[in-house]
N, C-alpha and C positions, 0 to 999 in steps of 0.2 A: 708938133708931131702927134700930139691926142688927135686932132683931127684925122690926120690920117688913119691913124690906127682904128679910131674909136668910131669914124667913118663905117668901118666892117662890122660892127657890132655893137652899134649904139639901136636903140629903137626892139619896142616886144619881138618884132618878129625873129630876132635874133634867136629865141627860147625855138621858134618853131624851125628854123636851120639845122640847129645843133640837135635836136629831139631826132630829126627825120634822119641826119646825117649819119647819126652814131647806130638808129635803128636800123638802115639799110648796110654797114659797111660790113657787116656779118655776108652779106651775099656779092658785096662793090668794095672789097676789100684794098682798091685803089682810091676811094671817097679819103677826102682831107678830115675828116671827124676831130682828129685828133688836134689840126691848124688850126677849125675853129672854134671848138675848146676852150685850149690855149688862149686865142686872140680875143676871145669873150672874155678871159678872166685878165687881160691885160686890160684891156678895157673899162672893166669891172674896176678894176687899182687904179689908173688915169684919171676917171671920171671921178670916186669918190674921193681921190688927192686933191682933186681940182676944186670939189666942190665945199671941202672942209677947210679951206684954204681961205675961200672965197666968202662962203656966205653959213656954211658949216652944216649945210643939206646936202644930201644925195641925191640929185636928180632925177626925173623920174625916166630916161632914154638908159640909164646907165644899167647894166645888166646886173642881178644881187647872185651874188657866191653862192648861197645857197640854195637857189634855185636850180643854179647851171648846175651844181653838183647832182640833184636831185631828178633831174630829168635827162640829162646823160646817163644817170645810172640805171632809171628805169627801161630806158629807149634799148640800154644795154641788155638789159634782162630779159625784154620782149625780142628783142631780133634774135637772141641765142636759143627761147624759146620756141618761135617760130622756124628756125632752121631744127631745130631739134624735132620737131613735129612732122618737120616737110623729112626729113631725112627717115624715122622712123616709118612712115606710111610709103619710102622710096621705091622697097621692096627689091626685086631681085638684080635689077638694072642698077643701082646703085649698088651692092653689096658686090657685082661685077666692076663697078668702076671702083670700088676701094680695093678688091682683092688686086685690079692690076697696078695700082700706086704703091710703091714700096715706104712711102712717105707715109699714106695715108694707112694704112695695115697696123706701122708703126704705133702712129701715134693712137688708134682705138686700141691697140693692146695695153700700151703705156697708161692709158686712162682705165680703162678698167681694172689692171693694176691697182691705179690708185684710187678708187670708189670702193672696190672690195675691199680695201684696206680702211674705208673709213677716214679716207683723206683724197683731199680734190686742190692739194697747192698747186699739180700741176695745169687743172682748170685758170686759177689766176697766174698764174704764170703766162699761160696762153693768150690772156689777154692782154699783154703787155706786148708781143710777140708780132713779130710782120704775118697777118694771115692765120695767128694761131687762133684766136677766137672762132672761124669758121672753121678750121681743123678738128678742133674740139668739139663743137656744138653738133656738125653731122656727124661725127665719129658715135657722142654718143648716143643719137637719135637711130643712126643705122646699128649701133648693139644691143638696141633696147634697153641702156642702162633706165634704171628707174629714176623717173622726179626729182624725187625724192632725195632724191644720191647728188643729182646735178644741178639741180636748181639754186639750192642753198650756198653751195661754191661760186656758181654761176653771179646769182646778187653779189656776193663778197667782191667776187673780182670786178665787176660792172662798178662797184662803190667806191673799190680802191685806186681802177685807173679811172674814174672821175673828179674823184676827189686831186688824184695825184695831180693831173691835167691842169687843174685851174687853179690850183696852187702854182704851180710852176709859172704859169701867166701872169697872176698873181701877184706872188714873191718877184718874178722876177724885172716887174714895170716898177715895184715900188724899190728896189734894190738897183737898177739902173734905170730907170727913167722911164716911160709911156715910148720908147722905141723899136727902130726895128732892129735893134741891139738886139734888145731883153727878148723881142720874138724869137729873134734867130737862138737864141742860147735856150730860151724856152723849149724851143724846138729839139736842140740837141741835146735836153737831156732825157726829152721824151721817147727818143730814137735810141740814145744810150740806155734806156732804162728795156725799150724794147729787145737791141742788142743783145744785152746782158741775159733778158728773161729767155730768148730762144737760145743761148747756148747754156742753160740752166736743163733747159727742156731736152738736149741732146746728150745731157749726160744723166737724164734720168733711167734707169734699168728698168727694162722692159721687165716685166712681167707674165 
């Protein structure tokens, strides 16, 4: 079953999938980013099971944890970046298209809220979130919140759902097997964690 699985994410190029993936889904908020992840850090656990077993080397196809962490979180940081920049320079066409979203109104109130406050949990919350990372990221490029304020939440959260991601892949090939078990549960608790962060995010009081 490694084969199959590790079929997806064996070989470098895998680093350069998961980079581009995770940097684009800020604007392709349909992009699987978060599948392959996951399926890199299953991967990650299959191969170096396999290979400690066998001859008690790592492979060199086999993807290293800390990497994928490291470059999903950065890819994370620059797409939230980049949408924050494009939305800040959006100008009045955009500031029309959030005044007519009762969603989007929402949540750049909610955030600013929470930057004036000297707290941005609801930035990482959002990135947990179906769609919340792009919600966030233009909301506060069109308020002009500062840098400053969102950037540094922005990394936290990029670190924490990367980190979480490839743990779950992870933990969950060496705790059930190199399967598409452990994907699939992998999966659902990535979805449950996302769940959870968006009804976290609708009981947050506006401000």
């Amino acid at each position: 079953m490694f084969e199959s699985v590790g079929s997806l994410a064996a070989g470098p190029w895998i680093y350069a999938v998961v980079t581009l993936s995770v940097l684009l889904d800020v604007f392709l908020p349909v992009l699987p980013s978060g599948v392959l992840v996951i399926t890199a850090g299953t991967a990650a656990a299959a191969g170096s099971g396999a290979a400690s077993a066998a001859t008690g080397r790592v492979p060199h196809g086999v993807p290293d944890l800390l990497a994928l962490v490291l470059l999903a979180a950065a890819a994370s940081v620059l797409g939230d970046l980049v949408a924050y920049r494009l939305a800040w320079r959006g100008g009045e066409r955009l500031d029309r298209a959030i005044a007519r979203s009762r969603r989007l109104t929402t949540a750049q109130e909610r955030l600013g809220g929470a930057l004036a406050r000297g707290g941005g949990a609801l930035v990482v919350l959002a990135r947990f979130a179906p769609a919340g990372r792009s919600v966030v990221s233009f909301c506060a490029g069109a308020a002009h919140r500062r840098a400053r304020d969102f950037l540094p939440w922005s990394a936290l959260a990029g670190l924490s759902w990367a980190a979480y991601s490839v743990a779950l892949g992870y933990f969950g090939a060496r705790w059930l097997g190199a399967t598409w078990l452990a994907t699939a549960v992998s999966l659902a608790a990535l979805f449950g964690a996302g769940a959870a962060a968006g009804f976290l995010m609708r009981r947050q009081p506006v401000s």
